[in-house]
N, C-alpha and C positions, 0 to 999 in steps of 0.2 A: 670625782664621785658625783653622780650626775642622772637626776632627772627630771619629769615635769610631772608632776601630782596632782592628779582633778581626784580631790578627797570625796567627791560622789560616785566616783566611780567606781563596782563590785568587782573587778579584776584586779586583785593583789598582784602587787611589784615582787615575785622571791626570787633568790637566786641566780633562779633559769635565767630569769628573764634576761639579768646581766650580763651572762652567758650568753645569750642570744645576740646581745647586740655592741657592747666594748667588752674586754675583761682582759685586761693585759697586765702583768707584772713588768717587777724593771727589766727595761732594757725588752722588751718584745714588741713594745710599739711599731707598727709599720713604720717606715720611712720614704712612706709615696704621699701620703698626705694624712693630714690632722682626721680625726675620728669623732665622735658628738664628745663638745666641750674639751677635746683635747688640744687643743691648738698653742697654750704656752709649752706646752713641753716639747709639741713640735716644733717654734720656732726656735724656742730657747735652745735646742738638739741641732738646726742650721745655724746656729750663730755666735757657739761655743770658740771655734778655734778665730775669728775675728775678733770678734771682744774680750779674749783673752780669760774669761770665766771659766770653773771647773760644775759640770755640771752632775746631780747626781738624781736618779730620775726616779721616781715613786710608780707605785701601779695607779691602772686606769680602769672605773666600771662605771660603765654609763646604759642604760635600759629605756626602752621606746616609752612614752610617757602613758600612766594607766594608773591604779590606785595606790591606795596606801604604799609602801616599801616593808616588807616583811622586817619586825625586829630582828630577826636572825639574821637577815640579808644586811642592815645597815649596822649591826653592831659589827659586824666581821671585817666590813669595808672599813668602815670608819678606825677599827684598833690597828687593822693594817697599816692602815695610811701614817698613823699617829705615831706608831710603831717605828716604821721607815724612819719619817720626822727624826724621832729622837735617837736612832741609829745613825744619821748624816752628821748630827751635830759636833762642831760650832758650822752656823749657818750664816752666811750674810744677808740672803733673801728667800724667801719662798715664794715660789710661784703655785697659786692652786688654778684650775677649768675646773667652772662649778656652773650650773645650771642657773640655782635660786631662785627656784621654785621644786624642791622638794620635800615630801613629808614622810616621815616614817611613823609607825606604830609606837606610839609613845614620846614623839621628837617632833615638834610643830616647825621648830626652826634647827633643820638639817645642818643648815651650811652657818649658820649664826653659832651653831655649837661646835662645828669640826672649828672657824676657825679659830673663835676662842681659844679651845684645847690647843690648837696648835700655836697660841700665842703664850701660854702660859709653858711652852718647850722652848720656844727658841729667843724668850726672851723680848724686854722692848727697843734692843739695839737693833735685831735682823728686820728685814722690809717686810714687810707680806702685800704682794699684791695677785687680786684676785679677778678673775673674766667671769662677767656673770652674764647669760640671755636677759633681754629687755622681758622677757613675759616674766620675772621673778617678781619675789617679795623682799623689797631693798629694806631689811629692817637694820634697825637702830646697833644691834648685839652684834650684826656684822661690821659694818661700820666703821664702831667703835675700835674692834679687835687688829681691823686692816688699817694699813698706810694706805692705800690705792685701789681703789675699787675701778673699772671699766667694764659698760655692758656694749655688744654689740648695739651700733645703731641703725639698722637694715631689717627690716621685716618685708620681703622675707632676708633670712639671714645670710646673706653674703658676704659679709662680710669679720666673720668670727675668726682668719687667719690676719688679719688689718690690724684688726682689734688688738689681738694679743701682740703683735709687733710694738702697738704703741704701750701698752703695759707692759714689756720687758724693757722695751726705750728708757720708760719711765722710772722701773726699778733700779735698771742698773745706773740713772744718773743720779738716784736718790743715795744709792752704797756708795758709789763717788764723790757726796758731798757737793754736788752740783745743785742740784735741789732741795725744798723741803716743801715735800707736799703737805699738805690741808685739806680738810673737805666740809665743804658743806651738803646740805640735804633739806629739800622744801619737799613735804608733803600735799599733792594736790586737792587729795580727798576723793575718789572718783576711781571708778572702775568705766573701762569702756576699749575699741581696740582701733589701733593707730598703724594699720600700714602705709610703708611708707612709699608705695604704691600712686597712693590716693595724693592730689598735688598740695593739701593745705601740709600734712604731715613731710611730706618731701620738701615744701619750700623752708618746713622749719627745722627741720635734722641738716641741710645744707647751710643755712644761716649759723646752725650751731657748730656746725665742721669747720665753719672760717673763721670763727673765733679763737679755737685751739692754737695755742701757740702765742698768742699774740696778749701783751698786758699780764702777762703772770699765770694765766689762764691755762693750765696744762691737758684738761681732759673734761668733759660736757658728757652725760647721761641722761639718758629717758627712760626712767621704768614703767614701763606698760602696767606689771602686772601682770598676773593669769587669774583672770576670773571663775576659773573652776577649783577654787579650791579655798575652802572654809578655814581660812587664818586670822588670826587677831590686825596682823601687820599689813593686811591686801590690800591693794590700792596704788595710782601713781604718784610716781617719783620725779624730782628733778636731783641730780647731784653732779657736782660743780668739784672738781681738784684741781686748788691752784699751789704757785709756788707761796709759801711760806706767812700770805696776807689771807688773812680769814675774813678780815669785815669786807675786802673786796668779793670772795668766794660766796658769803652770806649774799650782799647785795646782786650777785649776776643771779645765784640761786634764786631769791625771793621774783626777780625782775621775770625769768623764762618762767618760773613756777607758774605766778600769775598768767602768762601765756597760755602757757600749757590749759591752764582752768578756762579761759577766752573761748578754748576749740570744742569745749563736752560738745557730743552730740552731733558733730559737724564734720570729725577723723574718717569714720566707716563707710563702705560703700553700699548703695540700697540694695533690698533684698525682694526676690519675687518669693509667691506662694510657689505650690508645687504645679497646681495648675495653668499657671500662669508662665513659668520656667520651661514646660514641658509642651505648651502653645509657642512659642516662641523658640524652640529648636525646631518644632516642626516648621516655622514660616522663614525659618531662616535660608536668607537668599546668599550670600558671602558667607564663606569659611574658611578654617573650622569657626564655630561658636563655643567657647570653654565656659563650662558651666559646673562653678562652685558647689559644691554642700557641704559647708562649715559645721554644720550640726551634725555632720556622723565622720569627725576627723579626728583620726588618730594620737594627730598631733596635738592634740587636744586629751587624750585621756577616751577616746568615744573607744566602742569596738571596731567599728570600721563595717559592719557588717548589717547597717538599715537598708531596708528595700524598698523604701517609698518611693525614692524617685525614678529609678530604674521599673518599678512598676508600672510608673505612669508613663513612662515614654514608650515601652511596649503598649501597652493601651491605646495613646495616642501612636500607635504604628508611624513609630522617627525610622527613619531609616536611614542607613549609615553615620550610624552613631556608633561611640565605644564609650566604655565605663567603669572607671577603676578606681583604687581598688577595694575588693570585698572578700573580707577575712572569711577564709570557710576552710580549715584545714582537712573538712572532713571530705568538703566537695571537692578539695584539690588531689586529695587520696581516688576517689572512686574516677577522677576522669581521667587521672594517671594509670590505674590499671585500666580502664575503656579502652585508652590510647585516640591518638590524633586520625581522625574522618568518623570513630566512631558516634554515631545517634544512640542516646539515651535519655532514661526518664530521670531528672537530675533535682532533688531540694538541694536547693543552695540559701543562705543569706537566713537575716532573722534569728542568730540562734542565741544570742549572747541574754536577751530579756528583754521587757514591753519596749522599751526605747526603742529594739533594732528593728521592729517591726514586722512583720509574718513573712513568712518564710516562702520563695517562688517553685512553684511547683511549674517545671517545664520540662519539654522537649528539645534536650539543646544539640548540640554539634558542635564536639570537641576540636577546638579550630589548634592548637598548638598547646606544646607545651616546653619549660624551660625548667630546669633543676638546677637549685641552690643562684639562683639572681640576685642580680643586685640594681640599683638605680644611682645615677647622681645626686647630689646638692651642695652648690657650689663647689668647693675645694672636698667635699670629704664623699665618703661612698656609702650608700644604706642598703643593707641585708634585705631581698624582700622574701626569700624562702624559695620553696617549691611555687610554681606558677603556674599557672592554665590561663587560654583562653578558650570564649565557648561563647558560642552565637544561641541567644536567646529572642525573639522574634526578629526586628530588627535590630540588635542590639550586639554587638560584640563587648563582651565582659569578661574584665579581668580579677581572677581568682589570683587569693595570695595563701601561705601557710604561715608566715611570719607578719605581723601585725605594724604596720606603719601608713602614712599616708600617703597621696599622690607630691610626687617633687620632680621628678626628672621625667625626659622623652622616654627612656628604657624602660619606663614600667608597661606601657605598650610595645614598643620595640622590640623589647626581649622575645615577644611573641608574634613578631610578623605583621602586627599593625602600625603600621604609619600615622603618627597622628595628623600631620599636616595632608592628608587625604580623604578624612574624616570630613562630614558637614558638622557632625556634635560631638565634643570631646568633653564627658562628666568626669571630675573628678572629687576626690573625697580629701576634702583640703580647705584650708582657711584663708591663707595667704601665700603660705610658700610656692606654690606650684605657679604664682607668677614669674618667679626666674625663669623656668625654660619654658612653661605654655603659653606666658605673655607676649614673647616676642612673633608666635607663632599664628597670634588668635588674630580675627578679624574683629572678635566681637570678646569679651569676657563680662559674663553675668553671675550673681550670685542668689540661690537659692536656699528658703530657709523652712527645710523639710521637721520633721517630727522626730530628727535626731537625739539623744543625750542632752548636745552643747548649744541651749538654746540662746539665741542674738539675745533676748531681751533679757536679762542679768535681774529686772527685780523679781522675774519668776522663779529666781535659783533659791533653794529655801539654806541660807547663810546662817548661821546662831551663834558663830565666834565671831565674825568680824565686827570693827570697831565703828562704829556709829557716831553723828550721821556720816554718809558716804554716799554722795551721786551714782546713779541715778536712783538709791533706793530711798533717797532723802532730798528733798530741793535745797533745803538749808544747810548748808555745810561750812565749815571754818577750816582753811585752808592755809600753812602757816610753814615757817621754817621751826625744823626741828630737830638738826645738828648744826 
């Protein structure tokens, strides 16, 4: 059960949603590859007849990250699942894929209370280990309730099918009596964001992966955090699972905590204005140049749908650029019946509220279109809907129907654009669309338009979370606290 909650933002999480993007009962899982946060079930489903385990497999709903979670929608998931649980039992282990970073309507901590419940079913003899994303809220209630916790350590995330290899490793050596995990947990204090992209955060997730294994040390975490969302528990994390020695778990904990506190402010990559991003495709001599806007990223909770900076690069008349993508379900209907060569007078973009920013009133030319698409990332596949693209001064842009952010080459491809023939390829992304446009960029820039998800964290107006907390605070006590 699974997603990412920016509690600012006016777009309810219901049903649909989940509908839209996982929603599988037992046993309907694909078997081509893991789905958002599904990945222990997947492995766990390749690895049954080798290791000898009887597997029995729960449903899956997981929805593109946007506001609250409708109480009806998480009460339903959540009694399912719980349901299931106590329909399986006697259990030896449970495996949950959880996001951890979810909120619902009346339920601040999603996943702190499913696993709870599900520890008060199966008892303190069965394992629970749990996959959570690094942008969660690693609180205390969860914790507590699990033997094992593992987050991805890749932003962007490539590594969520890895991941959960070594938390089923993990489980099934803990039901075997091989191990006894532990865990500790250093609160850093501090919101801020850590790709690991960028080489200070890369040299320290590799220093942390060569530990693993070695002195008792079973498994190393980084929680990010996600900064769009007003929880008491936000903020990062270090947590440390070793075998069965806690003061040595506490000590490696407190030792990278401290670390981790050494980097504030020094993880993220610089950010231009919009006119200054928008100068700077134009002068661009080698290509393509990938050019980031974090502030209107889905992935994040944004609608996906601000027009500032696509504004400005028709302004600044960029030429051969593309641009994606921009949620307009409305404009993906009218240039679906237009059809492809058709010219028409087209508002697109701007519609979601003041954040998305005013809406382009153009002359465009319906360049392609694709129905029911999808994109890559990493190992798993994202829905992007109905698609168009459509030439707007110089500018080829990519319309979506289903709300997500820029990840894979397909989301151009699908529509006949190449992005490696682009001089300016804008996408609407944070960090993940490094995976496949990093390898391809000559240049990758980040821009930090008038979007939703603004870089700077102490203009987010926060009233739960716990204080102090860098960077809304200098002074902060930063401390082990499991």
């Amino acid at each position: 059960m699974a997603t990412e909650t920016n509690t600012f933002s006016p777009m309810p999480t219901s049903l649909a949603a989940y509908r839209e993007t996982v929603f599988y009962r037992p046993g309907e899982h694909p078997d081509d590859q893991p789905r958002m946060c599904t990945a222990p079930l997947f492995v766990a489903r390749h690895r049954t007849a080798k290791e000898g385990f009887t597997l029995i497999e729960g449903s899956c709903f997981a929805a593109s990250p946007a506001g609250l979670t409708t109480r009806a929608a998480h009460t339903m998931m959540r009694d399912e699942i719980l349901a299931q649980i106590r329909e399986a039992m006697p259990l030896d282990g449970l495996l949950l894929g959880l996001h951890g970073a979810m909120v619902a309507d009346g339920c601040e901590d999603v996943e702190g209370e499913l696993i709870e419940a599900a520890r008060a079913i199966v008892g303190q003899n069965c394992v629970i280990g749990v996959e959570l994303d690094p942008h969660c809220h690693l609180t205390l209630r969860r914790i507590r309730s699990s033997d094992i916790i593992i987050l991805y350590k890749e932003f962007p995330h490539t590594d969520v099918a890895e991941r959960a290899e070594d938390l089923l490793s993990l489980v099934l050596r803990t039901i075997r009596g091989e191990i006894r995990p532990v865990m500790s947990c250093y609160d850093c204090r501090q919101i801020g964001s850590y790709p690991t992209t960028e080489p200070l955060m890369r040299s320290f997730v590799d220093r942390i992966m060569a530990m693993e294994g070695k002195d008792g040390i079973l498994s190393i975490s980084i929680g990010h955090c996600f900064p769009y969302a007003d929880v008491a528990e936000l903020g990062g994390r270090v947590l440390v699972v070793a075998d069965r020695d806690k003061a040595r778990a506490d000590r490696l904990a407190t030792e990278l905590g401290e670390e981790f506190v050494s980097m504030r402010g020094r993880t993220a990559p610089p950010y231009l204005d919009v006119a200054a991003a928008a100068a700077a495709a134009r002068a661009a001599n080698s290509f393509p140049v990938v050019i980031a806007d974090p502030a209107d990223n889905a992935g994040g909770g944004a609608p996906s749908d601000n027009t500032t900076f696509l504004r400005a690069l028709i302004e600044a008349r960029v030429e051969g650029a593309c641009l994606g993508p921009i949620w307009d379900p409305v404009a993906v209907r009218i240039c679906t019946d237009a059809g492809v060569g058709a010219r028409i007078a087209l508002r697109f973009g701007g519609k979601t509220g003041p954040a998305s920013g005013q809406p382009i009133d153009a002359e465009v030319e319906v360049l392609a279109l694709a129905a029911d698409a999808h994109q890559s990332f990493g190992p798993t596949t994202v829905p992007l809907g109905d698609c168009v693209a459509i030439r707007a001064g110089g500018v080829e842009v990519v319309l979506i129907s289903n709300r997500t952010q820029a990840l894979g080459l397909e989301l151009f491809r699908n529509l006949g654009i190449e992005p490696k023939e682009r001089r300016v390829v804008a996408v609407k992304s944070t960090n993940h669309f490094r995976a496949a446009f990093g390898p391809i960029a000559a240049q990758v820039l980040y821009v930090d338009t008038n979007g939703p998800l603004s870089r700077d964290y102490r203009r987010i107006p926060y009233t739960r979370v716990a204080r102090p907390i860098w960077p809304l605070d200098e002074q902060t006590s930063p401390g082990l606290i499991f």
